[in-house]
N, C-alpha and C positions, 0 to 999 in steps of 0.2 A: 464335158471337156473341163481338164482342172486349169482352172487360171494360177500361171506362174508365174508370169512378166507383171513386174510396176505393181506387186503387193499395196494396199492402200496403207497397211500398218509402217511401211519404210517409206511415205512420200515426204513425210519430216524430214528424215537421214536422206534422201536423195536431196531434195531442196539444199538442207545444208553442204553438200558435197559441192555441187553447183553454184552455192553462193561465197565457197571458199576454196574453191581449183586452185591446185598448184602453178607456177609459173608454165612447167611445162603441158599442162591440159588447156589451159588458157591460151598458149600460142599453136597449138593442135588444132585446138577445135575452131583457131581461126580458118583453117585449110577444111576442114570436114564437113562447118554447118554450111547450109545452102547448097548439097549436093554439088561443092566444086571437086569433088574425086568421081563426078556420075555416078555417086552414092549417096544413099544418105543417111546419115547416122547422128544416131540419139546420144544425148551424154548423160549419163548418168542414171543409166537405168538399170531397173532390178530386173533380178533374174531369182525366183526363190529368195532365197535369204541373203544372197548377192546383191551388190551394187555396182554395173560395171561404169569404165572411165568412158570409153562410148561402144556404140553397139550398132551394126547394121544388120536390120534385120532382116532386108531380102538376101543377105549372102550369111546370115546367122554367123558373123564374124564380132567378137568382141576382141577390142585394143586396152589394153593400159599402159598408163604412164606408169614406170616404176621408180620411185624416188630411192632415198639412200636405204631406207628401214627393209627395201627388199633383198639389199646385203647378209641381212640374221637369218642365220639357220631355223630359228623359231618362224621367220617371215616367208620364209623357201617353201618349210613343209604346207604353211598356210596356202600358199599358192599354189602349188603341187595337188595338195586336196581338190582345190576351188576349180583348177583347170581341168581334175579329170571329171568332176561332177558336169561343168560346163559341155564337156564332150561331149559324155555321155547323153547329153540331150541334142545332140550334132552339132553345138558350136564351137566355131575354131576360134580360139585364144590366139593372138599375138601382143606381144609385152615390146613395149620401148625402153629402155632407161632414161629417167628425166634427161641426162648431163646427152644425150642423145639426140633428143627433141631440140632441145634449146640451141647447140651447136652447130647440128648435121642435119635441120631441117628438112634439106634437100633429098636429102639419100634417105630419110624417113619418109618422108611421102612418096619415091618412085618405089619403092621398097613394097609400101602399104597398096601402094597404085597394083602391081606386078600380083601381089597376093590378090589381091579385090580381082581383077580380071583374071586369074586361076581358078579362082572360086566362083565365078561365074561361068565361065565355059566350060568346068565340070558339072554344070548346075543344066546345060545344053545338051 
């Protein structure tokens, strides 16, 4: 079996991800750690040559926070690539925008909540 998750060569670039979250992954993953969505989800994990913002991996759903840089077209195509590689391995991408998180907390979590129990009872 080829091991793809949490490359040992990225625990650096993940550590550092984690020790410098943006505002909006930092008030995310206040709602996410401790399985309060009946999920549970990793922040900051690899995936291959990825690094996602979090990750659950019994529903193979990754979230990120999207700050302002996911605005450039140079930053779209980036993520466009990443997401279909991501599929391609069956996990579902969904993307926040930071000014989203921060705001509309509310309506991002029943939002993520709605997805996560989709993806589980297709999973039944």
């Amino acid at each position: 079996m080829r091991v793809i998750h949490n490359l040992s060569k990225q625990k650096k670039l993940r550590q550092y991800f984690r020790n410098n979250e943006t505002k909006a992954e930092e008030l995310l993953w206040k709602f996410l750690k401790d399985s309060q969505l009946r999920y549970k989800f990793r922040r900051q994990h690899g995936v291959k040559q990825y690094v996602l913002d979090f990750y659950c991996p019994q529903l193979k759903l990754a979230v990120e926070a999207d700050g302002d840089s996911h605005n450039y077209q140079s930053q779209n195509q980036h993520d466009w690539v990443r997401d279909k590689f991501l599929e391609s391995l069956g996990i579902t991408v969904i993307r926040y925008k930071n000014e989203d998180i921060i705001l509309r907390m509310g309506d991002v979590l029943e939002n993520l909540k709605d997805i996560c129990d989709n993806l589980k009872n297709r999973q039944t």
